[in-house]
N, C-alpha and C positions, 0 to 999 in steps of 0.2 A: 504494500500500500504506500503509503507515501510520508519528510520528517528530517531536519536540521536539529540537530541537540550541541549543546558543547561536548555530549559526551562524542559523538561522533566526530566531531572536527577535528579531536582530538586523536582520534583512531585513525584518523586519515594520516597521521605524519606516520613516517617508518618506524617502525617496532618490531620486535621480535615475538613479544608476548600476546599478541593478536590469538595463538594459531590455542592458547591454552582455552579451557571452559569446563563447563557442564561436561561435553561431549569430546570425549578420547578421540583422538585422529585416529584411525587403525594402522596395525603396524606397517603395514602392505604399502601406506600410502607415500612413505617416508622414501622409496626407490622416484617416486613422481619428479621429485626434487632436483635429480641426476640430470644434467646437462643431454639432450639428445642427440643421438650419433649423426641426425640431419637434422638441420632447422626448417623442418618443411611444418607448416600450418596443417593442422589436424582437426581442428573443433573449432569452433564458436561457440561461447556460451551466451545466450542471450539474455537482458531483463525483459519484464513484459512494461508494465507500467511506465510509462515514461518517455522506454526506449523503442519498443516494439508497435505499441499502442497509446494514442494519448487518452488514455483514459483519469488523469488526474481530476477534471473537471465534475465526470459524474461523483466520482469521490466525495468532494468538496460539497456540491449539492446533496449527497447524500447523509454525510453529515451530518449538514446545515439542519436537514428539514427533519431532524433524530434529535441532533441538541433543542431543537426550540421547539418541538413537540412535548417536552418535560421542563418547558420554561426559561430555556438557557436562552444565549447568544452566543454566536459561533463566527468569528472572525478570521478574513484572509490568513492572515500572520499566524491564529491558529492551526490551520490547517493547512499550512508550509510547516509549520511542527513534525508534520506527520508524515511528512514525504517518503519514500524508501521503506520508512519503518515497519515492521510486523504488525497482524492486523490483532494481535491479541496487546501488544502494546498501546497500540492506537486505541484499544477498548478501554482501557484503563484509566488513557487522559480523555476521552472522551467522558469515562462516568464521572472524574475530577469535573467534568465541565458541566454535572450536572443531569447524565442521564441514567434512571435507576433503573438498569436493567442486567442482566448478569452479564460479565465479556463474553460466554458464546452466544447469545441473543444478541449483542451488539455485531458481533461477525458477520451472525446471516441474515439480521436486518439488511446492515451497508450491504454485505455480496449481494445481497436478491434485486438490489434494488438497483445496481453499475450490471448486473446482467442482462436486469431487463432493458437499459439502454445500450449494452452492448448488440443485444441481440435485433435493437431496433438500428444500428448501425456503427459498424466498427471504427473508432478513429484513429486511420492507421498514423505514424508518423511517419516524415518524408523519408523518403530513400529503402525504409525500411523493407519493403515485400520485393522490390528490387534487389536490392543485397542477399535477401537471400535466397531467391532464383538463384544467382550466378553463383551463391556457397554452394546450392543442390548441385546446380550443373555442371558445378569442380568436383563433385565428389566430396566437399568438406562437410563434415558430419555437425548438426548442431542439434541443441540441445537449450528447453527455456529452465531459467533459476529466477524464477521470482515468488517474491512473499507471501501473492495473491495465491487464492485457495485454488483446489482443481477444479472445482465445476466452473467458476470464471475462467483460469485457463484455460479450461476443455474449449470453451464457447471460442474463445477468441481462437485457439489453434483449428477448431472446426473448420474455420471461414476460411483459413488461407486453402487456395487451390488445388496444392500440392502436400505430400508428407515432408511436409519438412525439419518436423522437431522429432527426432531418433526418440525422445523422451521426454517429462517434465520433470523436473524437480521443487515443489511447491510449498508455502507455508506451512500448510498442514501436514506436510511429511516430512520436516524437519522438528529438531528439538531447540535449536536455538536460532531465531531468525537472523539477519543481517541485521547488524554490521559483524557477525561472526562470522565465519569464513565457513560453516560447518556445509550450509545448499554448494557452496563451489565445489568442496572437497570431494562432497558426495557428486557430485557429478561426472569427475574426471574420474573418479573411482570405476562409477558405472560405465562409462565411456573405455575404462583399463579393459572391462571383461571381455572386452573383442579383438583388446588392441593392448597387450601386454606393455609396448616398446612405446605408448605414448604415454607422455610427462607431460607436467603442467604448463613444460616452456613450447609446447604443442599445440596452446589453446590462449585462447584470445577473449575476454571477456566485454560485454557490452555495457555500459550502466550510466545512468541520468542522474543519480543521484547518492549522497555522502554516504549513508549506510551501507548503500548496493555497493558503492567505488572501495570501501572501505573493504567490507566481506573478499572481496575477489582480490584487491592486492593483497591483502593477508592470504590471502589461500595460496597466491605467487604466478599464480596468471598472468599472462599480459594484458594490460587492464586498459581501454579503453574511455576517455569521463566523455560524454553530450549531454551538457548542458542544456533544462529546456526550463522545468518551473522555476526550479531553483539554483545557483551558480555554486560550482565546485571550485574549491583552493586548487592552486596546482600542487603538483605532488611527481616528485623525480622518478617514479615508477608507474607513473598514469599518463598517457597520452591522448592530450584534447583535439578535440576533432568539432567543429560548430556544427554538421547535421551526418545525416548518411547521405543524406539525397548527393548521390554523382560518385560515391565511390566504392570501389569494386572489390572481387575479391583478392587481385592480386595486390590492394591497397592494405589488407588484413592480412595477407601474405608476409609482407614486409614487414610487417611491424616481429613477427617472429623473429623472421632472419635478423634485424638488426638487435632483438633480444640478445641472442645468440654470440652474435658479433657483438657488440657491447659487454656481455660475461668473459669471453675470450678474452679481450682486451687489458681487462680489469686484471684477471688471472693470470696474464704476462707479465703485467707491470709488477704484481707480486714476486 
């Protein structure tokens, strides 16, 4: 769903201790890490919210008309709060704002409500359904991580034309939402099961905003920020890009290989 905290601004600068939590990385995932024998792009991992779809707006209205159905008021600024962040989170400060209802009633009020306008029309963002056309017809395998639950996922992956998402990886099937890195890890995990010899410096991750950028550089992805509701700090392990619209796959190509070539470098001068 969607959220600027200071707790995440602060996860956004380099760390180590990102990768710790609730949930143990498995031991398996620790080989991911290993520099790969080729710097060839293997995955995309997608967000849905923001980057894939704009759906932040029915969000915001759906909010709105939840908080002040139980007497509140519900403001812009609040709900850039919420950006990125897990939808069990967001239930929390929404009851903070006043509405009494338990956080999984707040879940599938808001979902029921962004799906019934999803399903009355999806708002893709630019470049997006493009991009990944030409990931399909490379052969590059992708896969969505976002916080949104699966029956909204399901909806919006419905519509695209083609199979393009190998799989989802969703809030509800995660234990700890973004800004933890735990939806990436698991991702590349599941991605490992076909593809032994692929690492994280394999995969390229897409994200709009601070929690989502935050989860996947900690995971060690090549992390992607597009800026759209809300603006990302820069960050020497994120590469900003202003939309998708007009770039391709051999532009996500690249950003591997120079991963790759950028570690080499590093590891000479040592």
């Amino acid at each position: 769903m969607h959220g600027i905290s200071c707790r995440c601004v602060s996860l956004l600068r380099p760390q180590r201790k990102a990768l710790t939590g609730a949930r143990q990385v498995p031991r398996r995932l620790e080989t991911m890490h290993s520099l790969p024998s080729q710097p060839l792009l293997k995955a995309v991992l997608w967000d849905m919210d923001g980057t894939l779809v704009d759906t932040e707006p029915y969000w915001i209205a759906a909010e709105r008309s939840l908080v002040e159905s139980h007497g509140g008021s519900w403001s812009h600024q609040q709900a850039m709060q919420l950006v990125g962040q897990s939808l069990l989170h967001s239930a929390a400060v929404l009851q903070a704002a006043g509405v009494r209802l338990e956080a999984r009633d707040i879940v599938d009020t808001l979902s029921a409500q962004v799906i019934e306008q999803v399903r009355n029309e999806v708002p893709w963002r630019p470049g997006a359904r493009e991009l990944l056309d030409e990931l399909h017809g490379a052969g590059i395998r992708c896969a969505l991580v976002t916080m949104s639950e699966g029956p909204l996922a399901a909806v919006v992956v419905d519509s695209l034309p083609k199979p393009y998402f190998e799989f989802m990886v969703t809030g509800d099937t995660v234990t700890n939402g973004k800004p933890h890195p735990e939806a990436y890890l698991t991702a590349v995990e599941r991605l490992r099961l076909d593809d032994e010899s692929l690492t994280i410096h394999h995969c390229v991750a897409l994200e709009d905003s601070i929690p989502g950028a935050t989860a996947a550089i900690a995971s060690g992805v090549v992390t992607v920020g597009i800026p759209h509701q809300v603006p990302l700090p820069e960050h020497p392990r994120m590469i900003m890009w202003d939309t998708l619209a007009g770039r391709t796959a051999s532009d996500v190509g690249r950003l591997v290989i120079d991963r790759f070539a950028a570690v080499n470098l590093l590891e000479g001068a040592n």
